[in-house]
C-alpha positions in Angstrom: -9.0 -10.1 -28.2 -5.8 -9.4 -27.5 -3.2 -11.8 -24.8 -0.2 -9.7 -24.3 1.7 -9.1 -20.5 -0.4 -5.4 -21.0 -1.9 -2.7 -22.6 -1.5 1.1 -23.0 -4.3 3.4 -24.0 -2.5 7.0 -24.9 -3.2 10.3 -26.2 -1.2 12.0 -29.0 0.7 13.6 -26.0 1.8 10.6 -24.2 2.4 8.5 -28.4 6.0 9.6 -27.9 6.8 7.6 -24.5 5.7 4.1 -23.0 3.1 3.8 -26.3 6.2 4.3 -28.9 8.5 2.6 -26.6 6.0 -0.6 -26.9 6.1 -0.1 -30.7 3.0 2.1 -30.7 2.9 5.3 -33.5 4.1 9.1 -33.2 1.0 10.8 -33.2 0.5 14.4 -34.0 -0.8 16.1 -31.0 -3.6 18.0 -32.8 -4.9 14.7 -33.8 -8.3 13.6 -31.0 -7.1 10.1 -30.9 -6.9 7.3 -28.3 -3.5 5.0 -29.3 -4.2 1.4 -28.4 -0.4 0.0 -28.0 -0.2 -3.9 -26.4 2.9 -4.8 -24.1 4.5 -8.0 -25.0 1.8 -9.6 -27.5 1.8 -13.6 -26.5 1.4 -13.2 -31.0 2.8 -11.3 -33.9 -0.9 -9.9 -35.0 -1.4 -8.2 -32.1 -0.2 -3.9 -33.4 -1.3 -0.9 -32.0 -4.3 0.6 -33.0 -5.4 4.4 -33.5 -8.9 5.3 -32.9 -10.7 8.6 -33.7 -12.7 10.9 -31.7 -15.8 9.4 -30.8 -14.6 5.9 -30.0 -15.6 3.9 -26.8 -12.6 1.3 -25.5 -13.5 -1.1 -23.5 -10.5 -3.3 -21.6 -11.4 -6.2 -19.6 -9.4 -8.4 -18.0 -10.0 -12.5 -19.2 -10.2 -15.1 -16.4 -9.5 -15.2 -13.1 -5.9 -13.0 -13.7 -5.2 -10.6 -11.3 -4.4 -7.4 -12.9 -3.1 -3.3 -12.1 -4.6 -0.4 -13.6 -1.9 2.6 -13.7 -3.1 6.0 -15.2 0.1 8.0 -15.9 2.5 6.3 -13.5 0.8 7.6 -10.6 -2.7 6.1 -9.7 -2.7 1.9 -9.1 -5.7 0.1 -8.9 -6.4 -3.7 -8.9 -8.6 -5.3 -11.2 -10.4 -8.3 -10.5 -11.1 -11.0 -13.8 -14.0 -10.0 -15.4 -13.8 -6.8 -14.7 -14.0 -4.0 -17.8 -12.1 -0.5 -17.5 -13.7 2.0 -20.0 -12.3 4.9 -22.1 -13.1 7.9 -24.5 -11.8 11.3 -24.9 -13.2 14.1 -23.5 -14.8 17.0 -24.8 -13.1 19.0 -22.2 -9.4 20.1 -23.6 -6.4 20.5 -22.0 -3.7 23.9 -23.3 -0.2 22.9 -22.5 2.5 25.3 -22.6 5.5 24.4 -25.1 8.6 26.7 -25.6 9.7 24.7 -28.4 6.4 24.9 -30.9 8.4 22.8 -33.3 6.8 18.9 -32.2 8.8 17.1 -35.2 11.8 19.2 -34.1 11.6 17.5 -30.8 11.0 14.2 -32.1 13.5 14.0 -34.2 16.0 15.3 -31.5 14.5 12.3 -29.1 14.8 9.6 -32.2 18.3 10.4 -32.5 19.9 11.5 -29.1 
């Protein structure tokens, strides 16, 4: 159980935005991981979480709270108390196109302006 004002499920690609800005981990984006990062834990043992391939998450909202699903910025839907949002990774992949290859070159530049 965790009480916090949200929570962000992300892949290794999106580890080094909202996820790391909500104290979640750089993850390496070879790595088939969900990261599990909570917004503004009501308590300090609330951390982000990394789960391996394979993994089922299940989310569901506590209550009667009114809560908004977002998926990337883009889709909104509202969640009713009670009501459980489900993730796993795919076994479909998706190739991105990078013409800097060098990930920790990139982080490091983001890290440090």
């Amino acid at each position: 159980l965790v009480k916090s004002d949200g929570i962000i499920v992300s892949t290794p690609t999106g580890s080094t935005s909202y996820s790391l800005a909500a104290g979640g981990p750089i993850v390496d984006p070879s790595a088939s991981v969900f990261v599990i990062s909570p917004v503004a834990p009501y308590g300090i043992s609330s951390r982000p979480i990394v789960t391996g391939n394979g993994s089922v998450i299940e989310l569901t909202v506590e209550g009667e709270r009114r809560c908004i699903l977002v998926i990337d910025g883009q889709v909104r839907h509202a969640l009713s108390g009670r009501e459980t949002v489900t993730f796993s990774l795919s076994e479909k992949k998706a190739s991105f196109v990078s013409l800097d290859h060098d990930f920790y070159r990139r982080i490091r530049t983001k890290l440090t302006g």
